[in-house]
N, C-alpha and C positions, 0 to 999 in steps of 0.2 A: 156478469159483465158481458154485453155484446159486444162482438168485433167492430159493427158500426158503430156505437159511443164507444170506444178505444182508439179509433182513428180519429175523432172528433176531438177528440181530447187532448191530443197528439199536435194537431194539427192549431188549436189555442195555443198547446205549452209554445210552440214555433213560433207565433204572428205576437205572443207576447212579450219576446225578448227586450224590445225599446230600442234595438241600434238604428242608426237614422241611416239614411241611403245609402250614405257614402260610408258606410261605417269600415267596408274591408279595406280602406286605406290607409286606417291603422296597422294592418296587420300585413304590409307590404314585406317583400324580401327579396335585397339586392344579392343574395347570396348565389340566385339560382341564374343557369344561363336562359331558363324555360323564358321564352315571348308571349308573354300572356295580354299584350295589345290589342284592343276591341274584342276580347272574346272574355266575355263576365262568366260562362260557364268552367271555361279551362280556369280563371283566375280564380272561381269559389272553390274547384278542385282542388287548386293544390293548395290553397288557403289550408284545406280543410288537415291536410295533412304535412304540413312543416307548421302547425300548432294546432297539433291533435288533444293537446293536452287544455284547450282554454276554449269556454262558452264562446258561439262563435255564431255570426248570424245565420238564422233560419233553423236553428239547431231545434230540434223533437222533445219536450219533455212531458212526465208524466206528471197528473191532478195529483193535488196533496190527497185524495182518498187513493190513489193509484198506487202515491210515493207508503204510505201506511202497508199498503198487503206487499209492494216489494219490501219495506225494510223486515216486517217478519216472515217473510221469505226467505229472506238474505239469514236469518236470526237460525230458523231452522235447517234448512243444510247448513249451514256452519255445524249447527248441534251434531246432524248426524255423523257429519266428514269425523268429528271427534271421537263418535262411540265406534263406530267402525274402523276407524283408522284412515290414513291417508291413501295408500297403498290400494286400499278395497277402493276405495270412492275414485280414483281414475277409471274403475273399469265398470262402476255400478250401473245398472238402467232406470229406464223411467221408471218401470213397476215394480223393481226389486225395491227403490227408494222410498214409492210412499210405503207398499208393505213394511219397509224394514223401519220406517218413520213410525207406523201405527203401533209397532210390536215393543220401540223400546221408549219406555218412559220419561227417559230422560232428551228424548226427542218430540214427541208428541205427533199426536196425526193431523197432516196437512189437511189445512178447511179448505171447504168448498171455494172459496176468495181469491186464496194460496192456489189452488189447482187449476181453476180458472183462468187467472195472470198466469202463471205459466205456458201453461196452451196458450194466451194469444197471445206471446212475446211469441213461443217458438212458431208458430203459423205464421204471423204476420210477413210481408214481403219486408228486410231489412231494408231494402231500399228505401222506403218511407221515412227512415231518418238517416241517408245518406249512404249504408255500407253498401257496394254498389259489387261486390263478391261473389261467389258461387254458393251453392246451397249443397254439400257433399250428402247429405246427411236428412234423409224425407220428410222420415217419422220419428213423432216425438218418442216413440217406444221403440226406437233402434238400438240394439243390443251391441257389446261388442265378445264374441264371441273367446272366453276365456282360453280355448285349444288354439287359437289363433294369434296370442301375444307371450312375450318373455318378458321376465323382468332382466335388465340391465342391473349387473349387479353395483352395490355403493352408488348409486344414483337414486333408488326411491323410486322408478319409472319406470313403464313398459313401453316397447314396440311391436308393432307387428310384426310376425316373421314374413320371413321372405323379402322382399325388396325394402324396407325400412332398413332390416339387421342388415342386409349385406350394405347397405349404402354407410352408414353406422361404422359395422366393423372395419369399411374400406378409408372413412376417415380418420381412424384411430392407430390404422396400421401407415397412414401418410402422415400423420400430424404426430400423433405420440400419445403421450397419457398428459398433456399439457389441455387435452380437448375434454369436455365431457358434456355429457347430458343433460341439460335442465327441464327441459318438459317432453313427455313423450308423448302416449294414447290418453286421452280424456274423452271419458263419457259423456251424453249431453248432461249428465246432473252436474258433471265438473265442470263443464261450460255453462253452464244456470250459473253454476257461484261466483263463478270468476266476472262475465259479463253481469249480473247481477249487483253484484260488489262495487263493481266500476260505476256502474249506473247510482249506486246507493252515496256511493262517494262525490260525484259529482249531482246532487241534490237533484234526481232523477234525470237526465238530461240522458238520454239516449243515444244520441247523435254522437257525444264527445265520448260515452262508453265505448259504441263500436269500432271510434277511429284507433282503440288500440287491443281492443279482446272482441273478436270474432263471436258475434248473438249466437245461440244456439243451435247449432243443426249447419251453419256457417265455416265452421272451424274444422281444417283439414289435418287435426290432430284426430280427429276421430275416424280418418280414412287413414294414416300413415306418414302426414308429418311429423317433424320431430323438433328442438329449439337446440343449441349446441352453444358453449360458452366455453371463456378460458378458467382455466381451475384458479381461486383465489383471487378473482375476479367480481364475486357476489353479484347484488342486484344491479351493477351498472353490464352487466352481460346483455341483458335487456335494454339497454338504450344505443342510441346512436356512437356513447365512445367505445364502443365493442368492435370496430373497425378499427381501433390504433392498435388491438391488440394482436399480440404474435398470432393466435390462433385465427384469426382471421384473414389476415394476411396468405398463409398459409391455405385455407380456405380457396379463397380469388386464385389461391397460385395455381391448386391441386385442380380445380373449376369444377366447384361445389356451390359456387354462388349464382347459380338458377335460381332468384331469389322470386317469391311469390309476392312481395309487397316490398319492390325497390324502389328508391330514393324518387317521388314525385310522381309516385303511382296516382292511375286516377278511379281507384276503388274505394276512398275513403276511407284510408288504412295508413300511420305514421309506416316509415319506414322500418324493416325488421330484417336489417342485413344476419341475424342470428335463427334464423326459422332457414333450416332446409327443405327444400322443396322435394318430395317425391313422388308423389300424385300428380300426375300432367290434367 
């Protein structure tokens, strides 16, 4: 697969959508104070993110031969995340993964298709289908150095030491054991699955993946952010009623809310008052 037919291809899935000109005035929102008045770029911005979650015009997808080597992509790390464990696969690399892919059976070795797609998702500028973000993270074979992260214990997760843990334990010792951890360090194979996933869920569309899981090489979990929820809170920790919660609250109060993707960002990214910011 070359880069140039992969943008070409990209760039169909987009002009094939079928919404007619005026179509973002469906997708209006009186909620915000933003003045988004003769200016179409500010108003597809923040379109893009107060309904991150829905096909949306000019949105990126992949060729049904595309969508085929992502879904068993998506097939095999899943496989391996399982033989290795969870625990291991936050902190796995690019080459430990195909090695460790090749070696267990019940994984199998990534074809040439498979490793291909990979590399030109993680090279490609994300910009081309909107994540408009920073790139923490260079090369697809960046390591995260195991002398350099702890596990958080009863969370499943690790952090960096040094300015993650102190910021971490300084929230815990302000807020309580009412806070905890939900995502720490991911590797880019963890960022393959998760962005990957999204993509595979929303019938390859690219564009509406990135407006909520950061492509690969993207995501400032692999440099030292962290996600933080209220305990007994589950998967709405992750969406926007995670704000009514005590723990956040608390949060705003302590000003821990240096938030990297707040409410009407124009990075092409839903809001995520739950991600702490600690990489400037």
């Amino acid at each position: 697969m070359k880069r140039r037919q992969f943008l070409r291809s990209v760039a169909l899935g987009a002009a094939g959508m079928g919404f007619a000109p005026d179509a973002m005035a469906a997708f209006s929102d009186s909620e915000s104070d933003v003045d988004v008045t003769n200016d179409p770029e500010l108003e597809l911005a923040l379109l893009r993110t107060r309904h991150f979650n829905e096909h949306l015009p000019g949105d990126a997808y992949l060729d049904p031969a595309q969508f085929k080597i992502l879904e068993s992509t998506v097939r095999r790390l899943e496989r391996l995340q399982q033989v290795i464990g969870y625990g291991n696969f936050y902190l796995l690399d690019f080459d430990e993964a195909v090695k460790l892919a090749a070696e267990k059976p019940r994984v199998g070795l990534f074809t040439r298709a498979e490793l291909d797609f990979m590399e030109m998702i993680f090279h490609e500028t994300a910009s081309t289908y909107g994540f408009m973000g920073k790139k923490p993270l260079k090369n697809l074979t960046d390591r995260t150095p195991r002398q350099e992260v702890v596990k958080v214990p009863f969370t499943g997760n690790f952090l960096f030491k040094g300015q993650a843990v102190e910021v971490y334990r300084r929230i815990r010792r302000d807020i309580g054991d009412q806070v905890i951890l939900t995502s720490g360090v991911r590797s880019v194979p963890k960022q393959f699955l998760l962005f990957l996933t999204k993509a595979y869920e929303a019938s390859g569309n690219l564009s509406l993946a990135s407006r909520s899981l950061a492509p690969p090489g993207y995501s400032f979990h692999g440099v030292g952010d962290f996600d933080v929820g209220q305990v007994g809170f589950g998967e709405a920790n992750f969406t926007a009623r995670f704000v009514e919660t005590h723990v956040f609250k608390k949060l705003r109060e302590f000003g821990y809310t240096q938030m990297r993707y707040p409410q009407d960002n124009l990075l092409g990214v839903r809001f995520e008052p739950w991600h702490v910011k600690v990489v400037v």
